[in-house]
NUTORKE-875430 format. One record per residue: x, y, z of N, C-alpha, C, O in turn; residue in three letters; residue number from 0. Coordinates in steps of 0.02 Angstrom, whole numbers, m for minus. Atoms other than C-alpha are relative to their C-alpha. Layout:
N
<<X, Y, Z>, <X, Y, Z>, <X, Y, Z>, <X, Y, Z>, 'ALA', NUM>
...
END
This chain:
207
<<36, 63, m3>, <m3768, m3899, 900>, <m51, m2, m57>, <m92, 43, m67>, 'UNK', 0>
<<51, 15, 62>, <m3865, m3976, 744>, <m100, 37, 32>, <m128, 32, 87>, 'UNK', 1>
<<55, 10, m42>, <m4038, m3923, 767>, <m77, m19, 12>, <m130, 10, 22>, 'UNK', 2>
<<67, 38, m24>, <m4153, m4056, 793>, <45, m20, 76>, <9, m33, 124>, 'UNK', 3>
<<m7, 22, m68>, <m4021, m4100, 949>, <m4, 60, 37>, <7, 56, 98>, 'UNK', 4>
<<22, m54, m60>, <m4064, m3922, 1015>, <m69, m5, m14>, <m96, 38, 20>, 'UNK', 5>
<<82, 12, m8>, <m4260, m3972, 976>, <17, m45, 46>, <24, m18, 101>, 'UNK', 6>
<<0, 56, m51>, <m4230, m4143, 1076>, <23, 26, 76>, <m7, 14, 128>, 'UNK', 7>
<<m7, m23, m73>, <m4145, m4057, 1217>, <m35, 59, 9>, <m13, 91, 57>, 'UNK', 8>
<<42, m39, m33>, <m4275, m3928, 1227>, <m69, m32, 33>, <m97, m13, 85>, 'UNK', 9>
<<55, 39, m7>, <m4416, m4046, 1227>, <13, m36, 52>, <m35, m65, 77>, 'UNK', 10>
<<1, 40, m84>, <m4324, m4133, 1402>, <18, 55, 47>, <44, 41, 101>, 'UNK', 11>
<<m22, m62, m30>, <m4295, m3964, 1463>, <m81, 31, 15>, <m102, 53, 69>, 'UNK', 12>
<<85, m15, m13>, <m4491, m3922, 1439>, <m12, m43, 35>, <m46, m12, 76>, 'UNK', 13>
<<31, 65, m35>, <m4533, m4103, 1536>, <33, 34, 77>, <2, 32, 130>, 'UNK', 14>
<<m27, m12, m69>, <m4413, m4030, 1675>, <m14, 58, 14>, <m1, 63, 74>, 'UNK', 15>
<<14, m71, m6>, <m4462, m3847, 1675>, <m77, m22, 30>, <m87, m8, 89>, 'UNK', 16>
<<57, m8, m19>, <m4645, m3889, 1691>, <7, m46, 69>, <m12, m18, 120>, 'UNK', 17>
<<m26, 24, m77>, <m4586, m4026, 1843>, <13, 41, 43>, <m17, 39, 97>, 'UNK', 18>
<<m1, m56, m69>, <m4518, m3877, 1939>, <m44, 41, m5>, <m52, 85, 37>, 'UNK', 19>
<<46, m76, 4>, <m4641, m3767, 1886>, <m57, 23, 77>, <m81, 78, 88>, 'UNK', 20>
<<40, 7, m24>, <m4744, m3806, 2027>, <15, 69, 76>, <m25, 103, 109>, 'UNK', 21>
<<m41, m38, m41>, <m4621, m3706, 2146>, <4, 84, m14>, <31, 121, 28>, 'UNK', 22>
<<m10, m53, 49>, <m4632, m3547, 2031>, <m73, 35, m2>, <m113, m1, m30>, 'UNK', 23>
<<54, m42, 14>, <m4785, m3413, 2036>, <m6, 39, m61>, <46, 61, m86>, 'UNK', 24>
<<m11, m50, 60>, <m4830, m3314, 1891>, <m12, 84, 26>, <m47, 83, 76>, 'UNK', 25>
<<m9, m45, m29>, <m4822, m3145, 1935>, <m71, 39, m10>, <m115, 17, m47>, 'UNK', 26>
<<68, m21, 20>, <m4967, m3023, 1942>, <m18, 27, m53>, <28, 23, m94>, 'UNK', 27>
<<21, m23, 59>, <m5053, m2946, 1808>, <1, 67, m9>, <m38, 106, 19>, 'UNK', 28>
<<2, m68, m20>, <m4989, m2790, 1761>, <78, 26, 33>, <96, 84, 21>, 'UNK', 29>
<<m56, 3, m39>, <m4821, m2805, 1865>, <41, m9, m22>, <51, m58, m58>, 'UNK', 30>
<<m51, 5, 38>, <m4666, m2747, 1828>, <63, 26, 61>, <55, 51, 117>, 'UNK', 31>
<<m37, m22, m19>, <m4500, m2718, 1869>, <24, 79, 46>, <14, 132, 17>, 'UNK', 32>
<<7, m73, 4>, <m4456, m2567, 1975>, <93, 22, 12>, <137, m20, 24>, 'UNK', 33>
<<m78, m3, m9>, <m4274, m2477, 1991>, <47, 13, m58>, <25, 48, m104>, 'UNK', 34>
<<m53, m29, 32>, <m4118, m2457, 1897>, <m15, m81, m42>, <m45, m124, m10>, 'UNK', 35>
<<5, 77, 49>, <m4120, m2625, 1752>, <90, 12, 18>, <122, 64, 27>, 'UNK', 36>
<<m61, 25, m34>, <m3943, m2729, 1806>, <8, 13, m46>, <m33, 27, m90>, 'UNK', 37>
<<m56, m18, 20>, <m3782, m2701, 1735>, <19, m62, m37>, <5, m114, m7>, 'UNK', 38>
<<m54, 75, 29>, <m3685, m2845, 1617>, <59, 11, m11>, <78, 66, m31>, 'UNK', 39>
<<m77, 1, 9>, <m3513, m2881, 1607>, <21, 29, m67>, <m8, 29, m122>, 'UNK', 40>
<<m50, m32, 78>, <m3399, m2800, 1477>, <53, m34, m22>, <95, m46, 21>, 'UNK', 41>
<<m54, 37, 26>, <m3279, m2894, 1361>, <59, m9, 48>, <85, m64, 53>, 'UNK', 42>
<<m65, 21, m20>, <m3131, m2869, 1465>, <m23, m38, 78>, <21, m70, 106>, 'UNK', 43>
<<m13, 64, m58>, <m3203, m2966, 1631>, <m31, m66, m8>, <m50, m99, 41>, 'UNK', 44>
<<m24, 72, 5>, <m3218, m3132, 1530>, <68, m36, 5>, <123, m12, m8>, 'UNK', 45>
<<m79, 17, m10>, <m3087, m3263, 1571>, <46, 17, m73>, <22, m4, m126>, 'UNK', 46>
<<m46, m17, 59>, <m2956, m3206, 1437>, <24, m33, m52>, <66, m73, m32>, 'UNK', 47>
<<m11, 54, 44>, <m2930, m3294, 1280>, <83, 16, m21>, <109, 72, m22>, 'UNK', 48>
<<m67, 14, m9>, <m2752, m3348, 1254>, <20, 38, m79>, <77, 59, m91>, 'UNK', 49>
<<m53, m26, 66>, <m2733, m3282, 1060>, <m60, 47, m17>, <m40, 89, m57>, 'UNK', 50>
<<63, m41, 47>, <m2919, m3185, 1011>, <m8, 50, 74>, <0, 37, 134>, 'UNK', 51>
<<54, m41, m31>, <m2999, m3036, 1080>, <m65, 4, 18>, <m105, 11, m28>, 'UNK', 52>
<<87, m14, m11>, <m3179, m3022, 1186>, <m22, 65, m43>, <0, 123, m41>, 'UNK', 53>
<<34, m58, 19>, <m3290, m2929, 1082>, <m93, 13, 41>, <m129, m36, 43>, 'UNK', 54>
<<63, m2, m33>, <m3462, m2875, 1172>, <m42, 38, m32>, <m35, 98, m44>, 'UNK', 55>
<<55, m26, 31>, <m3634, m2867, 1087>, <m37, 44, 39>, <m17, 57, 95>, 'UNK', 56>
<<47, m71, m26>, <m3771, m2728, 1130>, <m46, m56, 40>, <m63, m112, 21>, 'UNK', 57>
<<42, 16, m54>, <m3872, m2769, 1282>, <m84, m8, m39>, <m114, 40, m62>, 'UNK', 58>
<<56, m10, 43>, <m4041, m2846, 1198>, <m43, m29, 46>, <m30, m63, 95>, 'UNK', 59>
<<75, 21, m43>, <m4220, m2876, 1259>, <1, m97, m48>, <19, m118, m103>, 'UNK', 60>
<<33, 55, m3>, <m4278, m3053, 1268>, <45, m85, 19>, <84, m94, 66>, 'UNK', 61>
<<m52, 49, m32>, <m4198, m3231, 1276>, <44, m13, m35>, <27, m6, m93>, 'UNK', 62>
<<m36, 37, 30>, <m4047, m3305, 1220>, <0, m47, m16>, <m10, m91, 26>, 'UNK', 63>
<<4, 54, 19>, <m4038, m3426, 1106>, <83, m69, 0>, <107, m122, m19>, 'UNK', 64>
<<m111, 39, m21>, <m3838, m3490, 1155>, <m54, m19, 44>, <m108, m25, 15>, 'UNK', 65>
<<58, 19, m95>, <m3950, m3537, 1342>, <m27, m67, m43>, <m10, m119, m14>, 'UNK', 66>
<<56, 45, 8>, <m4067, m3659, 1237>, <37, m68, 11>, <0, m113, 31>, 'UNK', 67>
<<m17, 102, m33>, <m3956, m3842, 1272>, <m18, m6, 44>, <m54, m54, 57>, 'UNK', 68>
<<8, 40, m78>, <m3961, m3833, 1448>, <m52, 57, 36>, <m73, 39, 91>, 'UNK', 69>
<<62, m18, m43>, <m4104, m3677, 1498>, <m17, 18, m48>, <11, 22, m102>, 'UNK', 70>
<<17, m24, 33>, <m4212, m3617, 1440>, <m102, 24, 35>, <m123, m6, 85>, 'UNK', 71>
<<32, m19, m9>, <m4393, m3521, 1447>, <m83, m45, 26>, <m137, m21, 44>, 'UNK', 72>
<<68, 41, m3>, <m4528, m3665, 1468>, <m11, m13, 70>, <29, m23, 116>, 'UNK', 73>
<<4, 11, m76>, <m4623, m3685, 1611>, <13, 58, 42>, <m23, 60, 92>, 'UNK', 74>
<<m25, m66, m44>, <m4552, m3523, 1691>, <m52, 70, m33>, <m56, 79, m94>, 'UNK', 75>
<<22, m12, m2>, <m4661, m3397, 1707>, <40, 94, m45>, <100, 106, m45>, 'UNK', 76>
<<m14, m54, 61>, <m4652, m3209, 1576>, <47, 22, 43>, <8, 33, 89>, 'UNK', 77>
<<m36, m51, m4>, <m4495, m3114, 1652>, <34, 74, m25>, <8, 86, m80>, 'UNK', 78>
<<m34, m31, 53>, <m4385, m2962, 1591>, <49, m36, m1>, <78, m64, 46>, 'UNK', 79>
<<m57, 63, 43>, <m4268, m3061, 1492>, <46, 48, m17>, <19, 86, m56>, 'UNK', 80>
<<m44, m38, 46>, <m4114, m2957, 1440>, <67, m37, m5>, <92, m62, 45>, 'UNK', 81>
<<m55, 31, m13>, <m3957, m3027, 1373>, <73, 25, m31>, <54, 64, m75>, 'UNK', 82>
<<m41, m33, 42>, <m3787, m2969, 1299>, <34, m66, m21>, <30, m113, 18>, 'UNK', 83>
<<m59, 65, 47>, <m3666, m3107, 1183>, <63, 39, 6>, <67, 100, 12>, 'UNK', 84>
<<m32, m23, 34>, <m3508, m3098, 1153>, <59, m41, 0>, <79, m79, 43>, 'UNK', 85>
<<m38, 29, 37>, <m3379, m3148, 1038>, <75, m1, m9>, <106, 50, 8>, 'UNK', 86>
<<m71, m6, 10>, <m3198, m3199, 992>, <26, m3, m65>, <m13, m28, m106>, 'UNK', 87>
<<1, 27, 72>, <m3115, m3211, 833>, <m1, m66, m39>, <m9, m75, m100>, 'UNK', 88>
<<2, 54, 2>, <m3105, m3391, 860>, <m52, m55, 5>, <m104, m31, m18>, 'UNK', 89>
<<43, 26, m36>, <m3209, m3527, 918>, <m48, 11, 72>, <m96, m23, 92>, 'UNK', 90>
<<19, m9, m56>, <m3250, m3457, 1072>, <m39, 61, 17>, <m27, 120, 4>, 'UNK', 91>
<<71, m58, m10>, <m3417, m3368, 1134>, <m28, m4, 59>, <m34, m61, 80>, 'UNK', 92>
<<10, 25, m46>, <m3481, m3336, 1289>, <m89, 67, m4>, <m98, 106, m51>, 'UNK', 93>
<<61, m21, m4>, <m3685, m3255, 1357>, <5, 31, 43>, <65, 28, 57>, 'UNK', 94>
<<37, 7, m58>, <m3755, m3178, 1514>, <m58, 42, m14>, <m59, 92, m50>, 'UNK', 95>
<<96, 3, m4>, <m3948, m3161, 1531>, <7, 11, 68>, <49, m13, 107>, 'UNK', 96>
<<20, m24, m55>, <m4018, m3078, 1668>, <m86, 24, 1>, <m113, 71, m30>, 'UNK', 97>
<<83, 8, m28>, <m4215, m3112, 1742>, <m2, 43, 58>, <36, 41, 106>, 'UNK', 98>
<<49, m39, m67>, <m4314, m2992, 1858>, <m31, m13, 7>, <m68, m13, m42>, 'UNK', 99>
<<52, 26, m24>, <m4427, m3058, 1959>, <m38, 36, 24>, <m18, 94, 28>, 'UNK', 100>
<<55, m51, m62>, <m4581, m2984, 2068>, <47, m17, 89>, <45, 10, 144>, 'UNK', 101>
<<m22, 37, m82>, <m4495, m3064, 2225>, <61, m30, 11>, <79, m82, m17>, 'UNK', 102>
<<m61, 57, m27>, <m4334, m3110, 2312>, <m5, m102, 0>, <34, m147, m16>, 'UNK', 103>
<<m12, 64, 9>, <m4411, m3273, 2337>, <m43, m36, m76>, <m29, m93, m95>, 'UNK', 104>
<<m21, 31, 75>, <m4470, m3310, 2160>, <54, 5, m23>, <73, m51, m38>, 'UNK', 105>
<<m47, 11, 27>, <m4314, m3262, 2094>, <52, m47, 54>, <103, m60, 23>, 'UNK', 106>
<<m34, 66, m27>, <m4227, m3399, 2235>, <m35, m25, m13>, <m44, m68, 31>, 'UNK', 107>
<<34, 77, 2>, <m4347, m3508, 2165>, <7, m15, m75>, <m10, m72, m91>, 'UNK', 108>
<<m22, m24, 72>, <m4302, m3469, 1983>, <62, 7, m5>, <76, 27, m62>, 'UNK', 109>
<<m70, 0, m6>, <m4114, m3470, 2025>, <24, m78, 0>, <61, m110, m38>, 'UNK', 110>
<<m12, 74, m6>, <m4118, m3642, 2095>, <m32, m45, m41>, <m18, m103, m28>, 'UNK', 111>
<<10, 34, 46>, <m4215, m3706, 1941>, <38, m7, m55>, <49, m59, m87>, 'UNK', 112>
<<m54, 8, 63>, <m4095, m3640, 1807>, <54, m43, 17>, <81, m83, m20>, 'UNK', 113>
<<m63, 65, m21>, <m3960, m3732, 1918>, <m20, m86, m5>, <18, m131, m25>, 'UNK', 114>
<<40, 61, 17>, <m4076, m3885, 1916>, <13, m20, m68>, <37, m75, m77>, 'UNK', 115>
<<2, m1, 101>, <m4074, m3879, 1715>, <59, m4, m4>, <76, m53, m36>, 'UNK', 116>
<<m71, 6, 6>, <m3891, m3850, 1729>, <39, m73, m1>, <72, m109, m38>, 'UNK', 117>
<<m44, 72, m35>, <m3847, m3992, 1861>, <m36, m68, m56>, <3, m116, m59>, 'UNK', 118>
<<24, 70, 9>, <m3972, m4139, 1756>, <7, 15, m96>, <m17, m25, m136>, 'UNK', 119>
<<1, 0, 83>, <m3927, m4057, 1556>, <39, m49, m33>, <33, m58, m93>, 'UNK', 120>
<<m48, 47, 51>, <m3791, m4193, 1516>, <m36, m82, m1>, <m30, m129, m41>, 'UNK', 121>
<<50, 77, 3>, <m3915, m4343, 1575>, <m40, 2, m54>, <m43, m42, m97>, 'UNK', 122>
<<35, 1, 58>, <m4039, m4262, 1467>, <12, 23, m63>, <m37, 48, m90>, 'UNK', 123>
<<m57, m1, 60>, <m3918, m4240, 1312>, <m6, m55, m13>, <m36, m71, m65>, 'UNK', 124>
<<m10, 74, 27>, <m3882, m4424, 1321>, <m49, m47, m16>, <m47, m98, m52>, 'UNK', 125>
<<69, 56, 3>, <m4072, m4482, 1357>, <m39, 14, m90>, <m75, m21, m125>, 'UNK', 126>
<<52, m13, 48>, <m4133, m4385, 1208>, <54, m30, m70>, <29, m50, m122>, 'UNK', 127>
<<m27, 7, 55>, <m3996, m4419, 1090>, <55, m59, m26>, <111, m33, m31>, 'UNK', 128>
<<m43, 30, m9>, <m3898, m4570, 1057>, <88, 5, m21>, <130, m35, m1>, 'UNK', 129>
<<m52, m23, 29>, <m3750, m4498, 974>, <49, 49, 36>, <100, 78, 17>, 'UNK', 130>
<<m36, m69, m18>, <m3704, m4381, 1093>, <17, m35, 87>, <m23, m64, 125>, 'UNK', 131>
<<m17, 12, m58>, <m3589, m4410, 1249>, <5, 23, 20>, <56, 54, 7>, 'UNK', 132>
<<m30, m52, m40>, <m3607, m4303, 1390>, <17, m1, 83>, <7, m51, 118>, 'UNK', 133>
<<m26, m6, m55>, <m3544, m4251, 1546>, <m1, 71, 41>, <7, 121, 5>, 'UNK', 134>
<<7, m42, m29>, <m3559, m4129, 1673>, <34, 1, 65>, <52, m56, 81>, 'UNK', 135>
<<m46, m10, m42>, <m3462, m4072, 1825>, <m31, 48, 49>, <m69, 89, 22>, 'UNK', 136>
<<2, m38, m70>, <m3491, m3981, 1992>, <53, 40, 7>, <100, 5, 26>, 'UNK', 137>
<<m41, m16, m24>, <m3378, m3857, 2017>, <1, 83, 66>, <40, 128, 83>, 'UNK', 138>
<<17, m34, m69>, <m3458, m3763, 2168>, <m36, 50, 6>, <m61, 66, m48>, 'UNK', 139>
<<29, m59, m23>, <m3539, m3618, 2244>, <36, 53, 19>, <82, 34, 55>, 'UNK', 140>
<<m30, m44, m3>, <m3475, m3444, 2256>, <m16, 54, 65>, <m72, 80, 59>, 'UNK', 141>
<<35, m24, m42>, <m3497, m3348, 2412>, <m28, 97, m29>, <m7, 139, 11>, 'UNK', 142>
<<m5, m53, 27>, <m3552, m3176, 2308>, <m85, 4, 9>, <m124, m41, m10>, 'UNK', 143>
<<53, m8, 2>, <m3713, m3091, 2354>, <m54, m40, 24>, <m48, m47, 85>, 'UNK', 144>
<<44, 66, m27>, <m3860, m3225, 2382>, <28, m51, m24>, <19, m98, 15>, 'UNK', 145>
<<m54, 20, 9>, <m3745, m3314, 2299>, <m8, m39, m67>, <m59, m27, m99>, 'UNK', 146>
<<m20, 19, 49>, <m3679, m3427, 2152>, <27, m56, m22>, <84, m62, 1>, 'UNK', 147>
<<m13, 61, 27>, <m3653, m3585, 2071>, <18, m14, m78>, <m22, 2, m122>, 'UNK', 148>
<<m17, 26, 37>, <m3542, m3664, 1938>, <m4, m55, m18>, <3, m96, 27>, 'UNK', 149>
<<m19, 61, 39>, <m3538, m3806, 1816>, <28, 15, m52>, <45, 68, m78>, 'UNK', 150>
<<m22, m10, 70>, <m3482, m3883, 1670>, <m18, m53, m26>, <m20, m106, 5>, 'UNK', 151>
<<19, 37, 32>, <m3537, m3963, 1532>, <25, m23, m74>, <19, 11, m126>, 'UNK', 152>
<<m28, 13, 56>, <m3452, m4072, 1407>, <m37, m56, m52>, <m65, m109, m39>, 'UNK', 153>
<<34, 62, 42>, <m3509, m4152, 1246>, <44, m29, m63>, <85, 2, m97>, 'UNK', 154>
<<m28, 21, 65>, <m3455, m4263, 1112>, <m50, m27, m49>, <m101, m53, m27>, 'UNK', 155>
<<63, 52, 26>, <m3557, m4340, 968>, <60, m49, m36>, <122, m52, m29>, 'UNK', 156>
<<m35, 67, 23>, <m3507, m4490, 874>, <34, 9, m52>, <57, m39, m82>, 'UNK', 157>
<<m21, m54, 66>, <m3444, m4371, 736>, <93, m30, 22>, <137, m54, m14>, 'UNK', 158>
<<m71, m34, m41>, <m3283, m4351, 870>, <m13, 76, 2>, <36, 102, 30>, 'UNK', 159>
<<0, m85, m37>, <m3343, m4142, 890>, <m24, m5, 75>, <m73, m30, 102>, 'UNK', 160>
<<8, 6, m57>, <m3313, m4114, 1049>, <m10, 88, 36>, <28, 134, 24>, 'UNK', 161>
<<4, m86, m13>, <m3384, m3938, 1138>, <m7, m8, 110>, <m30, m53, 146>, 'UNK', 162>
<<m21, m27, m69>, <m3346, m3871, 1327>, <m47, 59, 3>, <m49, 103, m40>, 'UNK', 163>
<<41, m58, m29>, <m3471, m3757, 1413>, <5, 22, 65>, <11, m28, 101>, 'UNK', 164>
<<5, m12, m79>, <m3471, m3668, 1594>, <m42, 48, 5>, <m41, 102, m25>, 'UNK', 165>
<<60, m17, m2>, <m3625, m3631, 1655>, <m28, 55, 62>, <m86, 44, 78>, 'UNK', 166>
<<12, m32, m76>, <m3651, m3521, 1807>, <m70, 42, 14>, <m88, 84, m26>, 'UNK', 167>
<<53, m40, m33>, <m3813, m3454, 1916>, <4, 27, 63>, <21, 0, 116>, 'UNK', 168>
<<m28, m48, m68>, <m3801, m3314, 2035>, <m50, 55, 8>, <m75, 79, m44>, 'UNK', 169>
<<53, m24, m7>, <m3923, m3209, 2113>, <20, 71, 53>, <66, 64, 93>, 'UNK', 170>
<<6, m65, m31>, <m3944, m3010, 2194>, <m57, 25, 8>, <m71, 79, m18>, 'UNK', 171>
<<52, m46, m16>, <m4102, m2979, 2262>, <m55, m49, m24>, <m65, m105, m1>, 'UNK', 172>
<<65, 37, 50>, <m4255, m3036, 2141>, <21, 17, m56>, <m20, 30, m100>, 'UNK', 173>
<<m41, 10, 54>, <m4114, m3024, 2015>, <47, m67, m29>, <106, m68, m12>, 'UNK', 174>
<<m45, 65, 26>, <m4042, m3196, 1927>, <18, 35, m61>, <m12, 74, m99>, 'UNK', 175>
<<m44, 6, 56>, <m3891, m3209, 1812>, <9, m64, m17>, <25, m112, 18>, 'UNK', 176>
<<m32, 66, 25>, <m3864, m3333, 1698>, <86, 28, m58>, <90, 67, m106>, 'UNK', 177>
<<m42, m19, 38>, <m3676, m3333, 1641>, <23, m68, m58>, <14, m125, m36>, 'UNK', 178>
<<m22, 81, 60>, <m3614, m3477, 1484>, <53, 46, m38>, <51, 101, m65>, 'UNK', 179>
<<m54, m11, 47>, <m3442, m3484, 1413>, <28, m74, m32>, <39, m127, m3>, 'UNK', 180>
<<m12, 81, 30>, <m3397, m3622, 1281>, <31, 7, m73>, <16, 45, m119>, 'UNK', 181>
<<m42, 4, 59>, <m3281, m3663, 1155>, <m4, m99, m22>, <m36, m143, 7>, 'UNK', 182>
<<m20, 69, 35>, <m3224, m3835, 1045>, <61, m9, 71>, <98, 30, 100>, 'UNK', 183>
<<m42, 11, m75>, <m3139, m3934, 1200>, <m11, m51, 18>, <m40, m93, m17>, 'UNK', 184>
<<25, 36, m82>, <m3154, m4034, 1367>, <39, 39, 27>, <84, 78, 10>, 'UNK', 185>
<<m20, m24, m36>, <m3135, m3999, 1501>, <83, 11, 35>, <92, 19, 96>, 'UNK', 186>
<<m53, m12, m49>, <m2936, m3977, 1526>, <1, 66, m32>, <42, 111, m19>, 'UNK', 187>
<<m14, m92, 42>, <m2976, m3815, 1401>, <m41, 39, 37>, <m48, 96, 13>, 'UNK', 188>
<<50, m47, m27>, <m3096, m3741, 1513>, <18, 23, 55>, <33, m21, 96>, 'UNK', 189>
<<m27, m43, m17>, <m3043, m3597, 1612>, <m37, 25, 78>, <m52, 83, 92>, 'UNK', 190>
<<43, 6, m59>, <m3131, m3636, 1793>, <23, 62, 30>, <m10, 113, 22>, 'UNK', 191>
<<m14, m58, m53>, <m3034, m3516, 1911>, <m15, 85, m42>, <m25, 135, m7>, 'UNK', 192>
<<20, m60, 24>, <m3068, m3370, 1779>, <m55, 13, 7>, <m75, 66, 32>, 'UNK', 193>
<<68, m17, 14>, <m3237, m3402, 1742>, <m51, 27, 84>, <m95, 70, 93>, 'UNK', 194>
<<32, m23, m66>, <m3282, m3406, 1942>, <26, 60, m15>, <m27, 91, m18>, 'UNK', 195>
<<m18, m99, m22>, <m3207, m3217, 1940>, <m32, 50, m45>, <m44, 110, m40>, 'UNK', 196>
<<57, m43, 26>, <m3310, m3186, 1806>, <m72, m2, 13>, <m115, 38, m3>, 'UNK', 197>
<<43, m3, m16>, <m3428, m3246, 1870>, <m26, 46, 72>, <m76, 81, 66>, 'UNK', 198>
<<m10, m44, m65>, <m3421, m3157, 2048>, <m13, 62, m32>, <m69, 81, m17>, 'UNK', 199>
<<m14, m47, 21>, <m3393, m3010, 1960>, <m86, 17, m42>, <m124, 64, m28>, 'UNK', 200>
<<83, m15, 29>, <m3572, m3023, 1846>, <m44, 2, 59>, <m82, 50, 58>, 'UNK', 201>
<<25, m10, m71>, <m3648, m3044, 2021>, <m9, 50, 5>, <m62, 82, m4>, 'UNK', 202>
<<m19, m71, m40>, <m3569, m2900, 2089>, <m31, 81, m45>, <m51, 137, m30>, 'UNK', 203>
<<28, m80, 41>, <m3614, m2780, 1942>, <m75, 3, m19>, <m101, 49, m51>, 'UNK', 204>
<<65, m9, m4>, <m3783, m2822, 1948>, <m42, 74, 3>, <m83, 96, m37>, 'UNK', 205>
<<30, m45, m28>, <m3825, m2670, 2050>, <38, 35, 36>, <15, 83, 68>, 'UNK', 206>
END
């Protein structure tokens, strides 16, 4: 995405981050994570690309910048941020980011905001930008752990480039995952029944 339309959709992503913020504590001072740091998926349990190979980047501190259309850090209070990328030879790239919280129920309260940002990113795509047509989709909850939710999000601009994203938030403890896989598309290229198993599966290896 050009990027003044990832400035515009950060700037309605800050208006909605600080809206939920109210739900969200900052943690104490001083307070950190305790335990084993979660696990991320490995190239081979993304859904499978039909002609390229998953390649998987090194597990890095802080946020992802793939995340910034539809989440992102504003409003939400300092976490450990860690995220791994990774790549195909093609068009196709997918994320997962994983937040530790102080608390089971901050991180369910920080689970159900990134899904928030998820479920309202194609309204605020279209409010901020006139060029760009989007759309978004429901495609359910996963019974895995505290559990898990899919979408998807499609855009076009007036160009005719058209990009496919699937977005998923899933939670273990006072552990949230954010998973994103997206290629050049719509949605009849996007790979729902995989991505839930990858997604289940980033859940599951949490911990």
């Amino acid at each position: 995405m050009p990027k003044h339309l990832r400035a515009s959709a950060l700037t309605a992503l800050t208006v909605a981050a600080l809206a939920a913020g109210t739900v969200l504590t900052a943690p104490a001072a001083g307070a950190a994570p305790t335990g084993a740091a979660p696990k991320f998926l490995s190239a081979s349990q993304l859904p499978p690309h039909p002609s390229s190979t998953w390649t998987a980047g090194p597990v890095t501190e802080g946020f992802p910048e793939a995340l910034g259309t539809c989440v992102s850090t504003e409003g939400v209070p300092s976490y450990d941020y860690r995220y791994r990328e990774f790549r195909t030879d093609l068009d196709t790239s997918a994320v997962q980011l994983t937040v530790v919280a102080d608390t089971s129920a901050l991180a369910k309260a920080l689970a159900k905001h990134y899904d928030d940002l998820i479920r309202t990113c194609a309204d605020r795509l279209e409010k901020n930008d006139p060029d760009i047509e989007a759309e978004g989709r429901d495609y359910g909850s996963l019974p895995v752990e505290e559990g898990a939710h899919v979408r998807g999000v499609h855009t076009e601009t007036s160009g005719g480039s058209t990009d496919i994203s699937l977005l998923s938030v899933g939670r273990d403890g006072r552990t949230v995952t954010v998973v994103r896989w997206g290629q050049m598309g719509d949605f009849g290229d996007a790979p729902v029944a995989a991505f839930k198993k990858t997604t289940t599966t980033a859940v599951n290896k949490l911990y």
